[in-house]
gemmi code that builds the backbone of each chain (N, CA, C; Angstrom):
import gemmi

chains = {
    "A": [
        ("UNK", (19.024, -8.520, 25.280), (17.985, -7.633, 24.706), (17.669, -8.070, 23.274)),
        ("UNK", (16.260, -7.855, 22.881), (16.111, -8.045, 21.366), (15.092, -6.768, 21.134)),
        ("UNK", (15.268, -6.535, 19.319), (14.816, -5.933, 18.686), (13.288, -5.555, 19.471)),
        ("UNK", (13.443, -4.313, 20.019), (11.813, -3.409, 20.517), (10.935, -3.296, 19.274)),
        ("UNK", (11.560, -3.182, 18.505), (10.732, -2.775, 17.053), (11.228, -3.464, 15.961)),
        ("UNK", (9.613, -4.101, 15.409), (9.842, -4.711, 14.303), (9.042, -4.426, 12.929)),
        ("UNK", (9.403, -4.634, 12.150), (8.455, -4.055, 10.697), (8.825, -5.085, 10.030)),
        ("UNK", (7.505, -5.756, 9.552), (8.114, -7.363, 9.013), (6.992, -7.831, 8.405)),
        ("UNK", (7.179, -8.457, 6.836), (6.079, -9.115, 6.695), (5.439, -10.281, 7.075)),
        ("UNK", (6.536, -11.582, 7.457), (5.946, -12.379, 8.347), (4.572, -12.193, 9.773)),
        ("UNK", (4.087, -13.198, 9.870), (2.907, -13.417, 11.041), (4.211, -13.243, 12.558)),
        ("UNK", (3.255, -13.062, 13.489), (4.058, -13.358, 14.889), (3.276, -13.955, 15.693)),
        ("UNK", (3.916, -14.992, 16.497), (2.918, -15.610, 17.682), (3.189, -14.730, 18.929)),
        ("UNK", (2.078, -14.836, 19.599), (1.670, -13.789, 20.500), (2.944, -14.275, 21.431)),
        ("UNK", (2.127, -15.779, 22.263), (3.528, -16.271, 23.135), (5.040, -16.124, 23.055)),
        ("UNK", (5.464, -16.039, 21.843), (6.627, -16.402, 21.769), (7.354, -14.475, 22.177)),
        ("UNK", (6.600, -14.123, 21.546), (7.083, -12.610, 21.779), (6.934, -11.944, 23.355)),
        ("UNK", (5.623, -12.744, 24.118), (5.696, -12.527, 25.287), (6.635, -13.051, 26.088)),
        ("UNK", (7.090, -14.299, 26.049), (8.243, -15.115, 26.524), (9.396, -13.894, 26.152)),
        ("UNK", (9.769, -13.658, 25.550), (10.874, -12.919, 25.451), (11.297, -11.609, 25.580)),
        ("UNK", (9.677, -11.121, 25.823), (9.481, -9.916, 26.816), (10.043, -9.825, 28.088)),
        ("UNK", (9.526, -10.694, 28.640), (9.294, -11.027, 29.897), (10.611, -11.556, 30.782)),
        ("UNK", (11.448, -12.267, 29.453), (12.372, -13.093, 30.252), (13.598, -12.075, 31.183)),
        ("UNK", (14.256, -11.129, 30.687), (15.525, -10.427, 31.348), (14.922, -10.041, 33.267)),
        ("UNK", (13.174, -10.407, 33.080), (12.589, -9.249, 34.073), (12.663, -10.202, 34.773)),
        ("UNK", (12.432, -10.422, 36.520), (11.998, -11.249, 37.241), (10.640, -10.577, 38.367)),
        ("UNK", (10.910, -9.665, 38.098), (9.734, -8.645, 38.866), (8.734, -7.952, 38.342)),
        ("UNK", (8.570, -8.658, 36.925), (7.575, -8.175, 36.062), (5.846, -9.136, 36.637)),
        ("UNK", (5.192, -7.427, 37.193), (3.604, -7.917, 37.624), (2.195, -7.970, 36.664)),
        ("UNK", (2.900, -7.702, 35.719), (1.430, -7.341, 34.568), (2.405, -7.073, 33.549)),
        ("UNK", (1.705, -7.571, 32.264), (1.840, -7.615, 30.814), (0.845, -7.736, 30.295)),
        ("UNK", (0.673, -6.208, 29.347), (-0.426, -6.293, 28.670), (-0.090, -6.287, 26.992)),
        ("UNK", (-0.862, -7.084, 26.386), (-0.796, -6.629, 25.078), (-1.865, -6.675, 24.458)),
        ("UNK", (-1.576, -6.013, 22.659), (-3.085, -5.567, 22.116), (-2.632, -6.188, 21.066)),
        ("UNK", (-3.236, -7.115, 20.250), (-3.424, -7.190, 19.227), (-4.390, -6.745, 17.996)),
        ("UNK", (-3.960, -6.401, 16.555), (-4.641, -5.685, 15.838), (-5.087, -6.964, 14.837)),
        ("UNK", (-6.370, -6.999, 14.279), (-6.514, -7.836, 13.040), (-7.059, -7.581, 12.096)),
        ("UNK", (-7.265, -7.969, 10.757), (-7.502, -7.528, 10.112), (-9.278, -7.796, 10.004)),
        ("UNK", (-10.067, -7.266, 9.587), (-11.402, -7.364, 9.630), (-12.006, -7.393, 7.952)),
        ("UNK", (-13.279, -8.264, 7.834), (-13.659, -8.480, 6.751), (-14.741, -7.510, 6.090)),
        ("UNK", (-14.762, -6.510, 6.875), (-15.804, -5.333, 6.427), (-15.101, -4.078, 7.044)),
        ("UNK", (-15.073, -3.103, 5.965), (-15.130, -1.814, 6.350), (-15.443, -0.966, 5.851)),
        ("UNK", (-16.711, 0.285, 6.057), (-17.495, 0.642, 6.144), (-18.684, 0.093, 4.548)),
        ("UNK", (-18.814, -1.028, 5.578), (-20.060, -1.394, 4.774), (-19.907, -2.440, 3.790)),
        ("UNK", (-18.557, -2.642, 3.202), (-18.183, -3.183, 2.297), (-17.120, -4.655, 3.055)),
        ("UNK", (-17.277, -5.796, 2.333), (-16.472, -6.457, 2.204), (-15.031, -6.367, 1.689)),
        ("UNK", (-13.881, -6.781, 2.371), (-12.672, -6.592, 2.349), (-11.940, -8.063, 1.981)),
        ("UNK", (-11.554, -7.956, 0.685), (-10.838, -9.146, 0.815), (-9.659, -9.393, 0.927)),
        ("UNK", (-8.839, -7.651, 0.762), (-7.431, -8.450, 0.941), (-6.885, -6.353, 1.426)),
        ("UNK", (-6.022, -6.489, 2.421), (-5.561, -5.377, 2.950), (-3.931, -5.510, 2.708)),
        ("UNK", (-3.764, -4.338, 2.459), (-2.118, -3.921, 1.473), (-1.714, -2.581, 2.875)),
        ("UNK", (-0.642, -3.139, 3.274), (-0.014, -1.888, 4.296), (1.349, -1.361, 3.749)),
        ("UNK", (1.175, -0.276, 3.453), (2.894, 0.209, 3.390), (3.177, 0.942, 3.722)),
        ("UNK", (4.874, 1.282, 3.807), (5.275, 2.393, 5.050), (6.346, 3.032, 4.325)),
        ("UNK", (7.113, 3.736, 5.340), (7.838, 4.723, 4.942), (9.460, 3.981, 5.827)),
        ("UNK", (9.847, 2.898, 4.650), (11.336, 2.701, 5.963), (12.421, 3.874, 6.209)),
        ("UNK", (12.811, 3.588, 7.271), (13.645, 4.517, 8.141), (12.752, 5.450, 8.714)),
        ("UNK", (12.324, 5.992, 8.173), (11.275, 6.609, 9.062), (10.326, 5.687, 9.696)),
        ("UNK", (9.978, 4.708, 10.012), (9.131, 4.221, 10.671), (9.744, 3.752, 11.727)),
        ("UNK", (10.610, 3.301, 11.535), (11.136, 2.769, 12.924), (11.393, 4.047, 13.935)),
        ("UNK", (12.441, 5.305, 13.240), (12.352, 6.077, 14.231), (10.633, 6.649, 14.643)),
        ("UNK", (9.883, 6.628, 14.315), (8.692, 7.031, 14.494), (7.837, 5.896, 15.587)),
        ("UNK", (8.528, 4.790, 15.872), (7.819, 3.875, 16.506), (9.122, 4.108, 17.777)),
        ("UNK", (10.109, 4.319, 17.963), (11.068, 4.338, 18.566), (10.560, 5.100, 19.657)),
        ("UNK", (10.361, 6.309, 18.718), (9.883, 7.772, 19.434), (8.810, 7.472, 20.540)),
        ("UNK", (7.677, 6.968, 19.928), (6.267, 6.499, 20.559), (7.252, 5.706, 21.900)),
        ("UNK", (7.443, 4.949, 22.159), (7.873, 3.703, 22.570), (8.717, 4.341, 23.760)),
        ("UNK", (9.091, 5.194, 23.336), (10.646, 6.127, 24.432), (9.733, 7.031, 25.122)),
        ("UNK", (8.730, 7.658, 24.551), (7.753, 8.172, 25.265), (6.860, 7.762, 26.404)),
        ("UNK", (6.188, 6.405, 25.817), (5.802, 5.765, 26.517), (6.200, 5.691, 28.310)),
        ("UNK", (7.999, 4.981, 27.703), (8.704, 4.604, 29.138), (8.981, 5.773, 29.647)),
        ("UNK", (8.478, 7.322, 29.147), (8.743, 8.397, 30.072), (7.675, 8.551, 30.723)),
        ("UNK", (7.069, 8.094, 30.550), (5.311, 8.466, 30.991), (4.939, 7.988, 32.050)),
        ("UNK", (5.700, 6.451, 32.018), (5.003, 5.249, 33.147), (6.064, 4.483, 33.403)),
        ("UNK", (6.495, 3.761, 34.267), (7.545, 3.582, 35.053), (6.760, 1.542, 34.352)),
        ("UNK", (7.909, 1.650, 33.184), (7.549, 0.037, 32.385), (9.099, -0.444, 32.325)),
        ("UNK", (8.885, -1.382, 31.939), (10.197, -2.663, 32.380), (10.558, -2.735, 31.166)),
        ("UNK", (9.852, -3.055, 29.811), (9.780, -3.107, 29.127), (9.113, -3.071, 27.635)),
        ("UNK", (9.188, -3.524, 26.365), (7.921, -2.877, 25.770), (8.489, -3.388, 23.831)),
        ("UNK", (7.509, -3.727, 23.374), (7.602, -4.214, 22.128), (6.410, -3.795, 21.319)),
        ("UNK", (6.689, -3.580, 20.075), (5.770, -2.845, 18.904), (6.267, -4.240, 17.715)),
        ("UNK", (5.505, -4.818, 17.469), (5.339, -5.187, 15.732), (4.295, -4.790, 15.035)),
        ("UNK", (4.452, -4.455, 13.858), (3.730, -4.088, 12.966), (3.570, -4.576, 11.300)),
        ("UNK", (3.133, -5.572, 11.249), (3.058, -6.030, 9.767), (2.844, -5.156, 8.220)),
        ("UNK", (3.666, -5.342, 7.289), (3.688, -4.585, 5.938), (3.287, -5.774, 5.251)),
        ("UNK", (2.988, -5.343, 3.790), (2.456, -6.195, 2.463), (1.042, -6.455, 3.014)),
        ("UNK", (0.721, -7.566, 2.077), (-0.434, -8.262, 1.740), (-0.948, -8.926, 2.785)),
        ("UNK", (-2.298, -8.575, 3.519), (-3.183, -9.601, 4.594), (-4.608, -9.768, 4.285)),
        ("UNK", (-5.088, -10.834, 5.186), (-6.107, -11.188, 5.017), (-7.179, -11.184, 6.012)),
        ("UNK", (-8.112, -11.247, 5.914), (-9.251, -11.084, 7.317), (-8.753, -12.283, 8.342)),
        ("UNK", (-8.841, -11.669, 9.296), (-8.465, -12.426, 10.237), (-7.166, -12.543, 10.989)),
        ("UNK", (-6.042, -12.025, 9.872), (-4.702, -11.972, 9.822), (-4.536, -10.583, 11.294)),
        ("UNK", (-3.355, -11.140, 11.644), (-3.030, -10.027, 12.772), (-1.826, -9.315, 11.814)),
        ("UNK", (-1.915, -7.562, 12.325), (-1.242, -6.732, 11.893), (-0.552, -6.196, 12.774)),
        ("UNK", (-0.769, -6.249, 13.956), (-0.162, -5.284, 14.789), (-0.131, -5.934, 16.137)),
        ("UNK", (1.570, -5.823, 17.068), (1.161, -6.302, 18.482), (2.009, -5.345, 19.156)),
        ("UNK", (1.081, -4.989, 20.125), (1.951, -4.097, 20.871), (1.731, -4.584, 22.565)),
        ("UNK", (2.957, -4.270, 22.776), (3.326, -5.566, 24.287), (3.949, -4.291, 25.545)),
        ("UNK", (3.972, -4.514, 26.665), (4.315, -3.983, 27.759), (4.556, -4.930, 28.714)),
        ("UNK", (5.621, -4.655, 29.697), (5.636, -5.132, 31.314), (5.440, -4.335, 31.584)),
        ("UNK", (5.477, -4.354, 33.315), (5.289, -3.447, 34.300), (5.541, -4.357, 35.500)),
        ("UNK", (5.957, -3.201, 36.547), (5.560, -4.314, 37.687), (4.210, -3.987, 38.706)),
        ("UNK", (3.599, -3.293, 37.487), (1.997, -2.890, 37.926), (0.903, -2.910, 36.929)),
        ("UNK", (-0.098, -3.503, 37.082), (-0.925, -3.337, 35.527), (-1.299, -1.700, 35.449)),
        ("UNK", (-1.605, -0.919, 36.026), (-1.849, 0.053, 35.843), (-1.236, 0.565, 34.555)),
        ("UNK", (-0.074, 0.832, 34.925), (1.122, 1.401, 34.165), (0.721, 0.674, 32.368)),
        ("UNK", (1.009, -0.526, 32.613), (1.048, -1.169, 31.578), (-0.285, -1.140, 30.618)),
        ("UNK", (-1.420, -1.205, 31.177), (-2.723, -0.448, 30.592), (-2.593, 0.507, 30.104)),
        ("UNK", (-2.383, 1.623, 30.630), (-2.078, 2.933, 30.010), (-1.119, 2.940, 29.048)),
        ("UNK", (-0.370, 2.614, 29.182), (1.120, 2.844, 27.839), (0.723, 1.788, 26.748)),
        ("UNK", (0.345, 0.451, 26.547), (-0.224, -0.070, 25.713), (-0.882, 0.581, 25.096)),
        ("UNK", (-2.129, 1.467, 25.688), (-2.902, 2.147, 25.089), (-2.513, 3.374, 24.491)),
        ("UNK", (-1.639, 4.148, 25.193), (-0.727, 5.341, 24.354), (0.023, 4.790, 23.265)),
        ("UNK", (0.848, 3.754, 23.230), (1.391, 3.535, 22.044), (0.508, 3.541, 20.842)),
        ("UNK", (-0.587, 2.434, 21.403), (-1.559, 1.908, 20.270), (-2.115, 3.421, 19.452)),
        ("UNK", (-2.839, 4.223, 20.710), (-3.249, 5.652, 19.730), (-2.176, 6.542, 18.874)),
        ("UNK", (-0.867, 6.352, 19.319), (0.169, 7.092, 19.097), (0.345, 6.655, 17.899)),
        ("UNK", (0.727, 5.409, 17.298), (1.167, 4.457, 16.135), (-0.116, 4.864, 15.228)),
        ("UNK", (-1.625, 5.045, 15.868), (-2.558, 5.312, 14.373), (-2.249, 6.778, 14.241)),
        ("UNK", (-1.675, 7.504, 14.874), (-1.444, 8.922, 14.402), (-0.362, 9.379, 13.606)),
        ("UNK", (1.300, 8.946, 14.122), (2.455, 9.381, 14.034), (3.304, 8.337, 12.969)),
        ("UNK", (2.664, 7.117, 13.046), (3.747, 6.281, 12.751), (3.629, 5.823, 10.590)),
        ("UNK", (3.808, 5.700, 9.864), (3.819, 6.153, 8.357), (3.610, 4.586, 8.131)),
        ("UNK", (2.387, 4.399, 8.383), (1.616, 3.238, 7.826), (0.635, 3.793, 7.157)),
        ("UNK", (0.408, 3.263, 5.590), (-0.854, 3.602, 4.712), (-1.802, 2.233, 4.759)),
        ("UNK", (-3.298, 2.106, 4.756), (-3.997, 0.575, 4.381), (-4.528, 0.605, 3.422)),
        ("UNK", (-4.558, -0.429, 2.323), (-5.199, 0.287, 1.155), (-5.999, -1.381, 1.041)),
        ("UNK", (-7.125, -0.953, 0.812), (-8.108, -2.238, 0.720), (-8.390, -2.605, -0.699)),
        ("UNK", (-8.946, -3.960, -0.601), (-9.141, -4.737, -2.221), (-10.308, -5.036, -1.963)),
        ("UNK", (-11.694, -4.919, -2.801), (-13.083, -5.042, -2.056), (-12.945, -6.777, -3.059)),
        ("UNK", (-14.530, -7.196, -3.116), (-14.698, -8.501, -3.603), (-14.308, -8.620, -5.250)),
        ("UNK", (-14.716, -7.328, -5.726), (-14.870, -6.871, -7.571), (-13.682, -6.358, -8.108)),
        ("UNK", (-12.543, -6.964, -6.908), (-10.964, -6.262, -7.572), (-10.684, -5.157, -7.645)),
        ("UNK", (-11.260, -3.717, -7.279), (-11.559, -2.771, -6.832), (-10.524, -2.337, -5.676)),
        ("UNK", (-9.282, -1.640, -5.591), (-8.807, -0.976, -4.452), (-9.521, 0.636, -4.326)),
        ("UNK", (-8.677, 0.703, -3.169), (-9.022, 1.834, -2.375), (-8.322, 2.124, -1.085)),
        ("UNK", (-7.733, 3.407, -0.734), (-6.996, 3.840, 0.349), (-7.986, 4.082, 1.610)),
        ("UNK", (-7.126, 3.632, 2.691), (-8.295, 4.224, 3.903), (-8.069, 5.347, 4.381)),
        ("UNK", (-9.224, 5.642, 4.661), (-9.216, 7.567, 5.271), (-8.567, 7.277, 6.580)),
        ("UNK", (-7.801, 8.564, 6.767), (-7.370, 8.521, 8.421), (-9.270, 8.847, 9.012)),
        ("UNK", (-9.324, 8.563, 10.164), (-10.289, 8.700, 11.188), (-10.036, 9.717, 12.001)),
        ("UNK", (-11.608, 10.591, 12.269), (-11.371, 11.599, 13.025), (-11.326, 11.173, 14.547)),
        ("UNK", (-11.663, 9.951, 14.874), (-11.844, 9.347, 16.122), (-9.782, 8.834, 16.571)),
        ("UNK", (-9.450, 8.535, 15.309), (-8.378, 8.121, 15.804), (-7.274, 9.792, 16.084)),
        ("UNK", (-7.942, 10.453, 15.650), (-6.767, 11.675, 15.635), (-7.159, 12.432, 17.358)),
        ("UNK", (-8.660, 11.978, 17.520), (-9.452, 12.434, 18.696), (-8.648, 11.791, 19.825)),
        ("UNK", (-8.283, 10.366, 19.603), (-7.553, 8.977, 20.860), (-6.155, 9.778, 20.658)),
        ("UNK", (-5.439, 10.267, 19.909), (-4.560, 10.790, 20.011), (-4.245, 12.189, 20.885)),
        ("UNK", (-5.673, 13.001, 20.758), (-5.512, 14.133, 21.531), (-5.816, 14.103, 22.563)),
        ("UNK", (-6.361, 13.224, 23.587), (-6.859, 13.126, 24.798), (-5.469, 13.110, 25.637)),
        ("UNK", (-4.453, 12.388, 25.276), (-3.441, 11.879, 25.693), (-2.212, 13.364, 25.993)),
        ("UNK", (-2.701, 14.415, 25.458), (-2.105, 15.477, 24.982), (-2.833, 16.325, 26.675)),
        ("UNK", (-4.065, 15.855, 26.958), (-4.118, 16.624, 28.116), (-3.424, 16.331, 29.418)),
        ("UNK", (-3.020, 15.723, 29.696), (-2.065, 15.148, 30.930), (-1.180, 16.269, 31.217)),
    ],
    "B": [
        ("UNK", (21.217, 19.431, -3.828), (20.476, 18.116, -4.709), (19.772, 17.793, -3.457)),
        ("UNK", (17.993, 17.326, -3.384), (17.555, 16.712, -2.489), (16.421, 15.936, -3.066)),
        ("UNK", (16.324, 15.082, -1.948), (15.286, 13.674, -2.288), (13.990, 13.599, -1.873)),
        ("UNK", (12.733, 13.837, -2.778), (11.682, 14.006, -2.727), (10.906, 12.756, -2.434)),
        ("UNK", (10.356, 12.792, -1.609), (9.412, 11.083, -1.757), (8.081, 11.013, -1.645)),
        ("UNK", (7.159, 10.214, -2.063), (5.471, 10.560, -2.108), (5.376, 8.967, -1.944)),
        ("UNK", (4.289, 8.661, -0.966), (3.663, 7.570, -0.255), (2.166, 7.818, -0.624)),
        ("UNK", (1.734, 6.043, -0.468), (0.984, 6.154, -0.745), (-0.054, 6.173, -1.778)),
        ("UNK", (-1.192, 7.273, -1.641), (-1.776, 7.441, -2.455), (-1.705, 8.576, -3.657)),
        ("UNK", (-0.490, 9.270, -2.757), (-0.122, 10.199, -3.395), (0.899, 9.646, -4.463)),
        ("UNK", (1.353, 8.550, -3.787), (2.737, 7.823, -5.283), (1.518, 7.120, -6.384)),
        ("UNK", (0.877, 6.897, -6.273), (-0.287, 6.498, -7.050), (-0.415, 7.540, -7.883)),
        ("UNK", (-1.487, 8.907, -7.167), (-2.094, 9.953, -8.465), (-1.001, 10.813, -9.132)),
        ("UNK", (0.402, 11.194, -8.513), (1.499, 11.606, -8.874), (2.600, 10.618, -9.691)),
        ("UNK", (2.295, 8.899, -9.974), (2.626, 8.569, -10.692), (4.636, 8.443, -10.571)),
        ("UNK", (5.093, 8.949, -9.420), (6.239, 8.735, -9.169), (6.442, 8.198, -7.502)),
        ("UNK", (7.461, 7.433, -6.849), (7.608, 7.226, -5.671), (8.987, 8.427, -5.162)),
        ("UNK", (9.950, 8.829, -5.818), (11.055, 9.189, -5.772), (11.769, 10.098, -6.865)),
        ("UNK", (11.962, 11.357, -6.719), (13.058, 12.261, -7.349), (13.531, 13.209, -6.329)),
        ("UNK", (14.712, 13.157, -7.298), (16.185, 14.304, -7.087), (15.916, 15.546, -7.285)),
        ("UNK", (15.584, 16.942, -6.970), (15.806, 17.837, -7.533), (16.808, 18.879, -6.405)),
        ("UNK", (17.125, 20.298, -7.435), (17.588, 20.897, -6.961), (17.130, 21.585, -5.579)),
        ("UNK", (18.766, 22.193, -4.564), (18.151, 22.119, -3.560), (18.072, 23.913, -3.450)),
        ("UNK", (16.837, 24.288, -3.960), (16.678, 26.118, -4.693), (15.672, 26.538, -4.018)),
        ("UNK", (14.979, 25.972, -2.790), (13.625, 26.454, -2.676), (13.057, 26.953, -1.602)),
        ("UNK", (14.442, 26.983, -0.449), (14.562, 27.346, 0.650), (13.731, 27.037, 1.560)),
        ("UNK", (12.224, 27.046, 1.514), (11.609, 26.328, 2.390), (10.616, 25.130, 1.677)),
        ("UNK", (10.113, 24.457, 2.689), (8.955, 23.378, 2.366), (7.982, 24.008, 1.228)),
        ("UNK", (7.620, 25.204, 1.652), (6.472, 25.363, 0.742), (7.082, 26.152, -0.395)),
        ("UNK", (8.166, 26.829, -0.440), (9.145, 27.008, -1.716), (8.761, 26.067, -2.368)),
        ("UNK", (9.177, 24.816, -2.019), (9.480, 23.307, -3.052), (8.000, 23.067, -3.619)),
        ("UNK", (6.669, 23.310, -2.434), (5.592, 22.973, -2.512), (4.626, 23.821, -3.831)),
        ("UNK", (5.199, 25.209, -3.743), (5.014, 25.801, -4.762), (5.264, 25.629, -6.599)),
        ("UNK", (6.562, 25.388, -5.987), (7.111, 24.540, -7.325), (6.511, 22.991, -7.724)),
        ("UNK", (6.328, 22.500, -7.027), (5.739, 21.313, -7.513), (3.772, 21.374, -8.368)),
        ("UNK", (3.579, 22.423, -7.363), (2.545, 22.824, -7.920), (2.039, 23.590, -9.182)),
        ("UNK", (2.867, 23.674, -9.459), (3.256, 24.339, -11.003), (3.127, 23.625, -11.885)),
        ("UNK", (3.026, 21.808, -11.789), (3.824, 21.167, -12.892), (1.852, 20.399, -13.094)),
        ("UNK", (0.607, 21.051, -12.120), (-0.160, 20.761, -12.896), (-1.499, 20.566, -11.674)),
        ("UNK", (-2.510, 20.045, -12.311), (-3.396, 20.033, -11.377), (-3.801, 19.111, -10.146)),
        ("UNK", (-3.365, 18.065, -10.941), (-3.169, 16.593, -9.757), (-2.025, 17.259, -8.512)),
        ("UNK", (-1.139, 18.145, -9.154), (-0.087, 18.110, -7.904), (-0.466, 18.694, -7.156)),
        ("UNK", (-1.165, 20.300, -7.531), (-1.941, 21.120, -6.691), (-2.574, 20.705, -5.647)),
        ("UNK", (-3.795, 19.551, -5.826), (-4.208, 19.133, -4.856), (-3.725, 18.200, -3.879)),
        ("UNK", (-2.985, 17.298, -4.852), (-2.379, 16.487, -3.757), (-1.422, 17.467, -2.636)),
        ("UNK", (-0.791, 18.172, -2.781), (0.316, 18.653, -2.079), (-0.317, 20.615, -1.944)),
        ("UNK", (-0.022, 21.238, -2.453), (-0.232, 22.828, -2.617), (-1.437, 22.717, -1.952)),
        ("UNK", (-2.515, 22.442, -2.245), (-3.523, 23.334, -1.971), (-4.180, 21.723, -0.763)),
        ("UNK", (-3.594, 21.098, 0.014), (-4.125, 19.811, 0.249), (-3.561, 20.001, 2.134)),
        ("UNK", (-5.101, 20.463, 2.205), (-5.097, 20.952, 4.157), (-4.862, 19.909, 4.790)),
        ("UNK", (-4.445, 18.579, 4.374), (-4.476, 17.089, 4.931), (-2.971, 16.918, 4.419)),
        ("UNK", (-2.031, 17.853, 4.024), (-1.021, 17.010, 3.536), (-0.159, 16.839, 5.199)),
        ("UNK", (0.644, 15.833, 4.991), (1.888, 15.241, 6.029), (2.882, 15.232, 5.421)),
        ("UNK", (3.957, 16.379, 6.071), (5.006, 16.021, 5.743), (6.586, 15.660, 6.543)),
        ("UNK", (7.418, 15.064, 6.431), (8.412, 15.116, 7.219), (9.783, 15.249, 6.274)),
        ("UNK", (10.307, 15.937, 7.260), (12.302, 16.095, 7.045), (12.870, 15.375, 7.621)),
        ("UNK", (13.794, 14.862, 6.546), (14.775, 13.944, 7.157), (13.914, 12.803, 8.904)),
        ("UNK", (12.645, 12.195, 8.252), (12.082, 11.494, 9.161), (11.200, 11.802, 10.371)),
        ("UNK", (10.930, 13.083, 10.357), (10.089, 13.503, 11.139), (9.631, 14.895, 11.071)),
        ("UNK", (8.097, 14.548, 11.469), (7.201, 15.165, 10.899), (7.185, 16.540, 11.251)),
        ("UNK", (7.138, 17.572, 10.176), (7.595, 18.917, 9.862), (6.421, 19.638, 9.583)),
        ("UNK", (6.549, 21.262, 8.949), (5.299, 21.735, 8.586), (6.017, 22.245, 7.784)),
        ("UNK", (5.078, 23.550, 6.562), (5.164, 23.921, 5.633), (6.358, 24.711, 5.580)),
        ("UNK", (6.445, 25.576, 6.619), (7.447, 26.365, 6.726), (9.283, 26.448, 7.019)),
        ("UNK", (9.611, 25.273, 7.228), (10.977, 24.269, 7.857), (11.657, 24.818, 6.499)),
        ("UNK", (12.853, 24.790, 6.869), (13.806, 25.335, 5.937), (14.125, 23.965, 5.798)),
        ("UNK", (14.720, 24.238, 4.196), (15.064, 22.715, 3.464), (16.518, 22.877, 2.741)),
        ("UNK", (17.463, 22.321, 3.108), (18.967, 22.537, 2.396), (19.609, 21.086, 2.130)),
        ("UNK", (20.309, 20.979, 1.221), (20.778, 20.344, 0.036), (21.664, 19.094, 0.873)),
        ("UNK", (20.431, 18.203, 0.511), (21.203, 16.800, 1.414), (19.734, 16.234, 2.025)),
        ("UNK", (18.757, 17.168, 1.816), (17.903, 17.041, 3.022), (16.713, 15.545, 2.037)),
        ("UNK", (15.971, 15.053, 2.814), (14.902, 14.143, 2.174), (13.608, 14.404, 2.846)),
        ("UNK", (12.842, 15.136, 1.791), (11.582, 15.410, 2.005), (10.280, 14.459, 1.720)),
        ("UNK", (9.696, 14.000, 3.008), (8.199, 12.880, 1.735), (7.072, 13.664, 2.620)),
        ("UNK", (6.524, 13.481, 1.309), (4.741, 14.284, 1.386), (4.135, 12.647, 1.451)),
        ("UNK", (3.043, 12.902, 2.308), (1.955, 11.323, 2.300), (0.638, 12.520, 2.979)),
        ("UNK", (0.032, 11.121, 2.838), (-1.247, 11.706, 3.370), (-2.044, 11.286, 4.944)),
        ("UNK", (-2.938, 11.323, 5.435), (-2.452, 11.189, 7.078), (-2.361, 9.646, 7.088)),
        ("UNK", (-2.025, 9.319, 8.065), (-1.511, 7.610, 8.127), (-2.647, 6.804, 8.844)),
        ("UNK", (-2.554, 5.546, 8.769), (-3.988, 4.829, 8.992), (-3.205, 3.528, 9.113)),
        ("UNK", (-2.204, 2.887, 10.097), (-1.387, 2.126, 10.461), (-2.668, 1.197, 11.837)),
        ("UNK", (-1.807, 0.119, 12.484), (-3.037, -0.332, 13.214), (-3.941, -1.333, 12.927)),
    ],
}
model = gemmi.Model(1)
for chain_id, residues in chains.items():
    chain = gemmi.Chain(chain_id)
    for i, (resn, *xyz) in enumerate(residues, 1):
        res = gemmi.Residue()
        res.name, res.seqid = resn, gemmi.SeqId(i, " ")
        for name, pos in zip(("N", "CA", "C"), xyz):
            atom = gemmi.Atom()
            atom.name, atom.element = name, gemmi.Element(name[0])
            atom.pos, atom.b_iso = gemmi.Position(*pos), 0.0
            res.add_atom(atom)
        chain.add_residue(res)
    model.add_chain(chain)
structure = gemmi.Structure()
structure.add_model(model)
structure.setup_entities()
């Protein structure tokens, strides 16, 4: 077994984390994952440099939580969350969140619960740097608190 | 004695990440009250701030949670992780 959860400032390659998803399983039928990146505009404005920080110890149990939920939900093999802290750049990936299954179904869905779960629960702040050296914190989203409550009707 | 923590943007306009104070205030918004005392920035950030988040000892709580001496309280504001 390795680390389900990671909080790290280093990059991650997609493959390598899938390979090692995957490997304990032999009956794994679908693996889905999502990657997050960083984008060079938001709302309206150019972004040149994105600052993430968190809350340690609490984040991990807060991604733990998501993650344990998940595998109550949907019958998954397995399942990995990284999430990048410090300093990124457009283009830069921030976030991967991974699943088996030995059904895509399953694995669709819980990818996607984690992913809404982590913009709601999990104690990540983004604070943006525009072109003029200029920061600024990002607003939570009412859309993301909305992807969070749908999940609540089941 | 308990451990206060502010994330964020709130460690920004509050100008601290971390203090100790006494553990006298029996609940969340006991403490919340008191903090609000010490001026107007705090008021909003925390007291009077319908967006605040908070958690005990790591998970996420509301105003009313009883708070006793050992415990670690952080106020942030909603999270935007992703």
């Amino acid at each position: 077994m390795f680390p389900q959860i990671k909080i790290q400032t280093e990059d991650f390659d997609l493959s390598t984390e899938i390979k090692q998803l995957r490997e304990a399983y032999k009956d794994v039928g679908a693996v889905v994952s999502f990657v997050g990146t960083v984008r060079d505009i938001n709302e309206g404005d150019d972004v040149s440099i994105l600052e993430l920080e968190h809350y340690p110890n609490m984040t991990e149990k807060a991604l733990e939580k998501i993650r344990l939920e998940a595998h109550q939900r949907w019958e998954l093999q397995n399942s990995l969350i990284i999430h990048r802290v410090g300093k990124m750049y457009p283009q830069d990936q921030i976030v991967l969140v991974a699943v088996t299954s030995k059904h895509r179904e399953n694995a669709f869905l819980a990818a996607h619960f984690i992913m809404d779960y982590l913009k709601t629960n999990a104690p990540f702040w983004k604070k943006e740097t525009l072109p003029d050296g200029s920061e600024r914190w990002v607003d939570a989203r009412v859309s993301d608190k909305d992807a969070h409550s749908r999940w609540l009707k089941d | 004695m308990i451990e206060v923590l502010y994330f964020a943007s709130f460690r920004e306009v509050l100008g601290q990440s971390q203090e100790s104070l006494p553990a006298e205030h029996g609940t969340i918004q006991g403490l919340l009250e008191a903090l609000g005392a010490r001026g107007e920035s705090w008021r909003e950030a925390l007291l009077e701030n319908q967006n605040l988040q908070i958690a005990l000892n790591h998970d996420i709580t509301h105003r009313h949670a009883q708070i006793k001496a050992g415990d670690e309280i952080a106020f942030f504001p909603p999270v935007t992780g992703g």
